[in-house]
PAVEXVO-474388 format. One record per residue: x, y, z of N, C-alpha, C in turn; residue in three letters. Coordinates in steps of 0.2 Angstrom, whole numbers, plus 2048, in hexadecimal, padded with zeros to 3 digits. Atoms other than C-alpha are relative to their C-alpha. Example, Ala and Ser with C-alpha at 12.3 -4.5 7.8 and 13.67 -1.06 7.14 Angstrom:
BEGIN
8047FA80083E7EA827804806800ala 7FC7FA7FF8447FB8247FC805803ser 
! end
This chain:
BEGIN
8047FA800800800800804806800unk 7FD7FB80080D80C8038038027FBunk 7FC7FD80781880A7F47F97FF7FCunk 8067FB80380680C7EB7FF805801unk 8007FC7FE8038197F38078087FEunk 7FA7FD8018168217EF8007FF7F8unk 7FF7FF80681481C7DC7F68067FEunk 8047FA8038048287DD801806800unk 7FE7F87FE80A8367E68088027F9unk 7F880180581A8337D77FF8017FAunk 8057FE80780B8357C98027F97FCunk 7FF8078058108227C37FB7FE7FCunk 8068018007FE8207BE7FE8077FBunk 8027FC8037FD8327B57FD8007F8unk 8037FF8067FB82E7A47FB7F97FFunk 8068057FE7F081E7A87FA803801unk 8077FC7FF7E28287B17FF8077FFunk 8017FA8007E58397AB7FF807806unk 8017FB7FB7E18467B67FB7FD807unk 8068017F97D383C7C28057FE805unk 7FF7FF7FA7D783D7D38027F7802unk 8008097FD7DF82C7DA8007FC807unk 8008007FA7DC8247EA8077FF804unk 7F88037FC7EB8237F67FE7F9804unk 7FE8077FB7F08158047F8801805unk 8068007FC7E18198127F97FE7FEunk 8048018037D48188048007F87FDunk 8008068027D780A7FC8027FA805unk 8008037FB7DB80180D7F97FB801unk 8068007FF7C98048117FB7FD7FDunk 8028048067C37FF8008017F7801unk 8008077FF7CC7EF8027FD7FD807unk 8038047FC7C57EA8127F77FE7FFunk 8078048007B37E980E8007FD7F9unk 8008048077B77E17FD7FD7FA800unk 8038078027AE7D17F88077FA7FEunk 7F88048017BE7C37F87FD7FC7FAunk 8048068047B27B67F17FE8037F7unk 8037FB8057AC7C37E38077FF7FAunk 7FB7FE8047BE7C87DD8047F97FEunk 7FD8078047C37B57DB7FD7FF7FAunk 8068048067B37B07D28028057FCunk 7FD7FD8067B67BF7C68077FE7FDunk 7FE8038047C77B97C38017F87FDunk 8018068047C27A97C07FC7FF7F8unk 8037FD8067B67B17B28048027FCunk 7FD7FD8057C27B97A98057FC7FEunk 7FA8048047D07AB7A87FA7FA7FCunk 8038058027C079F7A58008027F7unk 8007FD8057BE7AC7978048007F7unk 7F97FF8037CE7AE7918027F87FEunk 7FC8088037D079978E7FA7FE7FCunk 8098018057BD79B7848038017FCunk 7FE7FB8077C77A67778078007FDunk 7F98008037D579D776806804801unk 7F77FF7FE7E47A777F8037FC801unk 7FA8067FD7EF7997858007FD7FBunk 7FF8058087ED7917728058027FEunk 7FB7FE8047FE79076D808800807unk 7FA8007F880778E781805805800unk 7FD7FC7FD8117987898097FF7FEunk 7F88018038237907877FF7FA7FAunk 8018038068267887777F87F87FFunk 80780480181277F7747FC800806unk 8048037FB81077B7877FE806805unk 8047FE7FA8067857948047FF805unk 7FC8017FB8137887A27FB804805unk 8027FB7F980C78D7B48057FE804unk 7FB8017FB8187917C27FB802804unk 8037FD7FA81478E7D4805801804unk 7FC7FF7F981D7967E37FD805804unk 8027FE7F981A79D7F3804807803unk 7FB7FB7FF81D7AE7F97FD801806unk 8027FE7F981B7B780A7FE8097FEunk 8037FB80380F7C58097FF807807unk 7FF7FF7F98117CA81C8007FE805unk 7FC8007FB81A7CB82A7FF803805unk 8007FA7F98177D283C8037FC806unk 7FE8047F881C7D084F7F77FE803unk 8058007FD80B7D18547F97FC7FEunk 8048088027FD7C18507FA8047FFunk 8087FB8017ED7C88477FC7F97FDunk 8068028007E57B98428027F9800unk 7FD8077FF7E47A68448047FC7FAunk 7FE8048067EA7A2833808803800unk 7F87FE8017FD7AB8378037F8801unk 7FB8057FF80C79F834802802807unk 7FC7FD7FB8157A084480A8007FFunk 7FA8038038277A1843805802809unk 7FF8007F88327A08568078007FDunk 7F77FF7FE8457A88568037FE804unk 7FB8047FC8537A285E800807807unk 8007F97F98547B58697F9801803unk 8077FE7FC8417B286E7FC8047FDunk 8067FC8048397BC8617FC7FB7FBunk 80480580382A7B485A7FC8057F8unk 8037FE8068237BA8497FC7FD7FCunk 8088028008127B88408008017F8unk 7FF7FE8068127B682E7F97FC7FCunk 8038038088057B381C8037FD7FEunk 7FE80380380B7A88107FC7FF7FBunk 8078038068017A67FE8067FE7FDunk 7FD80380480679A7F07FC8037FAunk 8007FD8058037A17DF8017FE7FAunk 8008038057FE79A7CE8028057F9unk 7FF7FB8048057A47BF8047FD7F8unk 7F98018068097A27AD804804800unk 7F97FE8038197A47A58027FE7FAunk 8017FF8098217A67958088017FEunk 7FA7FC8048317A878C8028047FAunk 7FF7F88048357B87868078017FDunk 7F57FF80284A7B57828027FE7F8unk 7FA8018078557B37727FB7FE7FCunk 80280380484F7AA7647F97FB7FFunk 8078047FE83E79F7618037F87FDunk 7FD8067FF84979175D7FD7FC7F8unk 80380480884378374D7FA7FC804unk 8078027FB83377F7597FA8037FDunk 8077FE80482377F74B7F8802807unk 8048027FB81777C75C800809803unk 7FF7F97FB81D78F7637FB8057FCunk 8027FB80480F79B7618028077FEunk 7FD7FB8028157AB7587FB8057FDunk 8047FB8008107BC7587FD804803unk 8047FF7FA8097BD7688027FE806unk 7FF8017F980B7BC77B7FA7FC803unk 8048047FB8047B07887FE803805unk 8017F97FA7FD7BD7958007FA805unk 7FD8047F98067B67A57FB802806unk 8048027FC7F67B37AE7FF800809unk 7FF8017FA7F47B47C17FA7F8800unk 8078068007E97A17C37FC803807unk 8058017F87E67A17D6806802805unk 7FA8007F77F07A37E97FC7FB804unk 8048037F97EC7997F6805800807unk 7FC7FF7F97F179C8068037FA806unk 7FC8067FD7FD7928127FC7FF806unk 8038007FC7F578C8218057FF804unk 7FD7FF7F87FB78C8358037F87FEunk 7FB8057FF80977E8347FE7FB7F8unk 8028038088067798218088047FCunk 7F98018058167778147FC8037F9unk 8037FD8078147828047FF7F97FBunk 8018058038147727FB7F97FD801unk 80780080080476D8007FB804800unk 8067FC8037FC77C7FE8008067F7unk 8007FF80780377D7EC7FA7FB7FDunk 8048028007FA76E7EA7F8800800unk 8067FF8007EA7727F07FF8057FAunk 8027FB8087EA7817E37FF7FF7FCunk 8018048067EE7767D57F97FB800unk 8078068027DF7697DA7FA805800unk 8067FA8017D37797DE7FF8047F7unk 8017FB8077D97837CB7FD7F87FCunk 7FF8048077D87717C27F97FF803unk 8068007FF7C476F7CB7FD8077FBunk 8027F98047C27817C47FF7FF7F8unk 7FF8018077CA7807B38017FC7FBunk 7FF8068057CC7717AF8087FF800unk 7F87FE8007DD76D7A68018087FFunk 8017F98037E277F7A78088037FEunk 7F97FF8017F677C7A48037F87FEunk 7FC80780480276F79C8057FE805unk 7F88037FD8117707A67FF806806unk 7FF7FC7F98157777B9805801801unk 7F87FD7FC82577E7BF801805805unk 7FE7FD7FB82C7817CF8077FE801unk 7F98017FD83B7827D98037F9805unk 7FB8067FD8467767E27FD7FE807unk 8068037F983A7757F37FB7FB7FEunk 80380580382E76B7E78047FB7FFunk 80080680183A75F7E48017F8804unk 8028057FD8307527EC7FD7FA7FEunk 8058068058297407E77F9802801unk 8087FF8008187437EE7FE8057FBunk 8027FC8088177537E37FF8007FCunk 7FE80180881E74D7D47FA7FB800unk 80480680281273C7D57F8804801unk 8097FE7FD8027487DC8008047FAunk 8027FD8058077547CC7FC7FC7F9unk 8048068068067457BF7FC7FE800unk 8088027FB7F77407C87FC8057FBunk 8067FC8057EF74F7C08028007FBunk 8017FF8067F374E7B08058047FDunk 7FC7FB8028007597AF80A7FF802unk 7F880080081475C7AC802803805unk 7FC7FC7FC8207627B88088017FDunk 7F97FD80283076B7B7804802807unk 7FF7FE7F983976B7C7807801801unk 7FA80080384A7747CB8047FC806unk 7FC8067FD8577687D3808805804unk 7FA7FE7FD8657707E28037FB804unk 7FA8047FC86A7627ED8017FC7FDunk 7FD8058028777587E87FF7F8803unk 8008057FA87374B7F47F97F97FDunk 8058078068637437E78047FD7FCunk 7FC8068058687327E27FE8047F6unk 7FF7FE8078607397D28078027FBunk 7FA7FC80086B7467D18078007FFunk 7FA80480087B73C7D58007FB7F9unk 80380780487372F7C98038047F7unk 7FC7FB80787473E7B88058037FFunk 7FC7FE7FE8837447BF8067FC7FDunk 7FC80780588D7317BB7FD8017F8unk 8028028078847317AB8028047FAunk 7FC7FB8048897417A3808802801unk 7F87FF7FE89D7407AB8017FC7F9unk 7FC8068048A673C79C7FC8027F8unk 80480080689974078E7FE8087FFunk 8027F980589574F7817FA801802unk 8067FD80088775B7847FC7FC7FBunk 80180580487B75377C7FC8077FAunk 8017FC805873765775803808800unk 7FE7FA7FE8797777757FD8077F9unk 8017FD80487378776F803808803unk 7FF7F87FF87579B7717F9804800unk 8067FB7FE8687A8778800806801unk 7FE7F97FD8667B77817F9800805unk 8048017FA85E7BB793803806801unk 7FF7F87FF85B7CE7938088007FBunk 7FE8008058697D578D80B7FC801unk 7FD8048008747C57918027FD7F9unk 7FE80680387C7BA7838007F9805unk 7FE8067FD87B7A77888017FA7FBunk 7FE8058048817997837FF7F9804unk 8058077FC87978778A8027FB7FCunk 7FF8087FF87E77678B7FF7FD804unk 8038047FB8747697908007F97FFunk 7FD8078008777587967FA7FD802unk 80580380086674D7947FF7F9803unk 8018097FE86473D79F7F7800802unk 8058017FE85273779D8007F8804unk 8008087FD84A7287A68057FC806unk 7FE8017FB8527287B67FD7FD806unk 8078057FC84971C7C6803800804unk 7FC7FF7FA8567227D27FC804806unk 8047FA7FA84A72F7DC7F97FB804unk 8018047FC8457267EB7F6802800unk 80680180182E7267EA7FE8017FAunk 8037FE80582B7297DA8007F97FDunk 80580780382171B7D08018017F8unk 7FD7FD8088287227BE807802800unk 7F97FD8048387257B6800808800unk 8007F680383D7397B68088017FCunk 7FA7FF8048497427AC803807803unk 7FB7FE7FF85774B7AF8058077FCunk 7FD7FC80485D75C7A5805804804unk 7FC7FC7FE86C7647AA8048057FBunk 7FE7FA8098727737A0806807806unk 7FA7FD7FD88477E7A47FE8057FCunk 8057FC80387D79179F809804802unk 7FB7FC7FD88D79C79B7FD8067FBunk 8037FB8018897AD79B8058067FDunk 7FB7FD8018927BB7917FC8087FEunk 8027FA80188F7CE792806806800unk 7FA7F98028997E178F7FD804803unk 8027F97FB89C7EE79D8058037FFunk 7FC7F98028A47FF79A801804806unk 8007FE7FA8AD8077A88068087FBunk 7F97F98028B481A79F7FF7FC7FBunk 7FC8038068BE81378F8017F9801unk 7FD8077FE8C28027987F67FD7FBunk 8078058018B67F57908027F7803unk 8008077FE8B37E47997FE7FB7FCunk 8038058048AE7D37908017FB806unk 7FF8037FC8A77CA79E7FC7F77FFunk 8038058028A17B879E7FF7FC808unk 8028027FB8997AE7AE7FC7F77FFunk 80280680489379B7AE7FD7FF807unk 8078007FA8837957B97FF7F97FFunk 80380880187C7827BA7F9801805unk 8078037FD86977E7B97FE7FA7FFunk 8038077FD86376C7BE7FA8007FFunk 8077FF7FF8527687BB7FE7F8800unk 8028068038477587BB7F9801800unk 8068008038387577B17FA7F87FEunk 80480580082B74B7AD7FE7FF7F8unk 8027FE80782C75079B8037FB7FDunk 7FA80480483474378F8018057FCunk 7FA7FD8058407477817FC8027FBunk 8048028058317427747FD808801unk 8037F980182975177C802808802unk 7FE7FC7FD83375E780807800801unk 7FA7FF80084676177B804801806unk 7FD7FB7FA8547667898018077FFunk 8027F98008527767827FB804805unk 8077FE8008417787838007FC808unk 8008037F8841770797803805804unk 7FC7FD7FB85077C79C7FC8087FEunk 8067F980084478C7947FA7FF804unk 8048007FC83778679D800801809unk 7FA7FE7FC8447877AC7FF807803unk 8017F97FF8477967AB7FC805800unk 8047FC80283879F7A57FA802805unk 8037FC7FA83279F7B8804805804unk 7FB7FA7FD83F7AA7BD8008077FFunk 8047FA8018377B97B67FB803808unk 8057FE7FC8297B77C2802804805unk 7FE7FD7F98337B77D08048057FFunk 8007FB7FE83D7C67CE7FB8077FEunk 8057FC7FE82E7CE7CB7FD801807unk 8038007F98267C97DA807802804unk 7FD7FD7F98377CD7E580180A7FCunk 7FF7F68008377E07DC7FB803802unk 8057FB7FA8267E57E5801800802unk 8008017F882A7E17F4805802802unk 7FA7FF7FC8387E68008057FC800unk 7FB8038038487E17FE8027FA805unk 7FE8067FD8487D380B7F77FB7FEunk 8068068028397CB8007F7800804unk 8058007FD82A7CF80D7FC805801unk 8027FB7FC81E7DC8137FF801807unk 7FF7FF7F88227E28257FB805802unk 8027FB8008157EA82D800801808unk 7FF7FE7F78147F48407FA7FC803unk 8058067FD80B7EA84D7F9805800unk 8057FD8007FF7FA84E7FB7FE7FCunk 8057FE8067F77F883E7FF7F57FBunk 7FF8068057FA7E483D7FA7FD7FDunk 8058008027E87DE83C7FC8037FAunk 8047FD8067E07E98308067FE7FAunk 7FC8028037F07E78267FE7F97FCunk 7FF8078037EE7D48277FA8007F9unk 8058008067DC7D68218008017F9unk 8027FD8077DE7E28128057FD7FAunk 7FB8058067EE7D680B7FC7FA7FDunk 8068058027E17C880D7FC8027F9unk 8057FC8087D57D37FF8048037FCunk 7FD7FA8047E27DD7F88027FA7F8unk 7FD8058017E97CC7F07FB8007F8unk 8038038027DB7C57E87FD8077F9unk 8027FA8057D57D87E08058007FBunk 7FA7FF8047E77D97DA8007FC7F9unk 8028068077E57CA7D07FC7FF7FCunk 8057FE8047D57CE7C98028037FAunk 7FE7FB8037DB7DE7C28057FD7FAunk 7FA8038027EC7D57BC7FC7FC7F9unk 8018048057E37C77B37FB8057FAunk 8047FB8057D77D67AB8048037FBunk 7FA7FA8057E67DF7A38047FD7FCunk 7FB8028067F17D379C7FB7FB7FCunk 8038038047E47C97918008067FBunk 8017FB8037DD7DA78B8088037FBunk 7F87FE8017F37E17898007F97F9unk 7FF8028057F37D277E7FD8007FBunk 8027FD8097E67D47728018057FCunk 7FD7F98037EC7E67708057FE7FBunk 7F97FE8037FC7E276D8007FB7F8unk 8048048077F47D475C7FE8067FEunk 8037FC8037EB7E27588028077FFunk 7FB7FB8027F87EE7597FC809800unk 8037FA7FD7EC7FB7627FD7FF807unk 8018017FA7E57FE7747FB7FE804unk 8038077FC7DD7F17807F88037FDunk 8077FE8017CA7F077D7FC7FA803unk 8038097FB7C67E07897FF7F97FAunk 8018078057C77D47798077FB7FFunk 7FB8028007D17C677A8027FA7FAunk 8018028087DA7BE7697FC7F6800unk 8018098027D67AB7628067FE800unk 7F98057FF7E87A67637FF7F97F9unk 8008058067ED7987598057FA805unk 7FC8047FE7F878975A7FC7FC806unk 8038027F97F777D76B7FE802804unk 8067FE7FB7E677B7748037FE80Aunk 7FF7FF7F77E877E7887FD7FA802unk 
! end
């Protein structure tokens, strides 16, 4: 509310609403508290229900497939306990703190370098990166199962409403993986401890052996350069009832910095890990490791609203109402969000300004 508040007072907003009068932080407080929660979801379930009647997602998000990331963020933090659904969290110096947590469903898309020799990639147009749903963590509940619940609640909603899911390294669990397959859907999960047999298992397999594909891109205004070592059909990951595969790709990065007349040529080299559900039949190491990456966006979107240690901190004074109006703030935000970027896409085909219609898309159905 406050940095709303600071991009009005800063006119961020001036050539959007022109001259009308904009609410500040106290008004839209207010606003939010007596809001309808149940209203503003059900509207944006109307508008995505809309948006998959008219064919946006025909054509998927990364090369054919319908990506949705989920992860978890922290939406508030106090000393002071405003409601029975805060996390509790107990420091080592005696201080106790009371936190929100929602999990958040969101397309994604790859926006970088080249479109690659993949007839399946829609062209021409963008996948408006969707808010789907949040659900909130509950008092002594693992983000993981309240990712979960999300996905069985969005897929009673809309059915199949995605191809493929990707998350980070905290997902990489059997139950997960087996509960995603369960529904009918792909996973993409990213892999940091050394210590999975899996792990160790493609680790042996590619010592000693040529990449198996490589190519060159660009990630902002990065050069990269990718080599990826593919071991499918691995039965090394201890609950799992299926074979997973294993994509690991050596990402080396080359950019130019100018310091006066000195020019640098600088280059840096990074390792992604991933294990998917995808075989090779459907879905190249390419196409896995963009899928990879193409939730990484979200997240540094999501940490540049927020303060720089990832949270909202609010005074114990004002923590209850706070609590409340994050509770409604959430769900409005989403609305809005989901209302803008369908519309921003049909503009942008039509090559003039929004008018609530959204295009026919082409290529692979949702």
């Amino acid at each position: 509310m406050m940095e709303l508040e600071r991009w009005v007072r800063a006119g961020a907003f001036r050539k959007l609403v022109g001259r009308h009068r904009l609410p500040l932080r106290d008004c839209l407080r207010d606003w939010a508290m007596a809001a309808d929660v149940a209203s503003a979801w059900a509207i944006n379930d109307a508008i995505l229900a809309t948006a998959r009647k008219n064919k946006t997602f025909r054509g998927g998000s990364v090369h054919g497939w319908h990506v949705v990331a989920l992860d978890g963020t922290e939406v508030l933090r106090t000393q002071a306990r405003c409601c029975a659904a805060c996390q509790v969290y107990r420091h080592r110096d005696g201080r106790v703190e009371y936190a929100h947590r929602v999990v958040a469903a969101q397309t994604v898309r790859w926006r970088h370098g080249d479109e690659g020799d993949y007839p399946s990639r829609c062209k021409g147009r963008d996948v408006p990166p969707v808010v789907w749903g949040m659900e909130p963590q509950r008092p002594k509940e693992g983000e993981v199962d309240a990712a979960l619940r999300l996905l069985r609640r969005l897929q009673g909603t809309h059915g199949h409403f995605c191809d493929v899911v990707t998350v980070d390294a905290l997902y990489a669990q059997a139950p997960f993986l087996e509960a995603v397959r369960a529904l009918g859907l792909h996973v993409v999960v990213r892999l940091k401890d050394e210590r999975y047999a899996v792990v160790q298992d493609a680790a042996g397999l590619r010592r000693g052996r040529r990449y198996g594909e490589a190519f060159v891109t660009r990630i902002g205004s990065f050069q990269v350069e990718v080599r990826v070592w593919d071991s499918p059909e691995l039965t090394s990951r201890e609950g799992l009832k299926h074979p997973i595969r294993v994509v690991y790709a050596e990402e080396e990065l080359s950019w130019t910095e100018h310091q006066g007349t000195a020019v640098w040529h600088c280059k840096a080299l990074r390792i992604l890990e991933v294990a998917t559900t995808l075989s090779p039949a459907e879905a190249s190491g390419r196409v896995a490791w963009e899928i990879a990456r193409s939730r990484w966006g979200v997240e540094m979107k999501a940490s540049g609203s927020r303060s720089r240690s990832g949270t909202w901190t609010m005074a114990s004074s004002t923590t209850r109402p706070a609590c409340r109006c994050c509770g409604r703030c959430w769900p409005l935000a989403t609305t809005s969000f989901s209302s803008f970027w369908p519309a921003a896409s049909a503009a942008a085909v039509r090559g003039s300004r929004p008018s609530g219609a959204w295009p026919s898309g082409c290529g692979r159905s949702c």
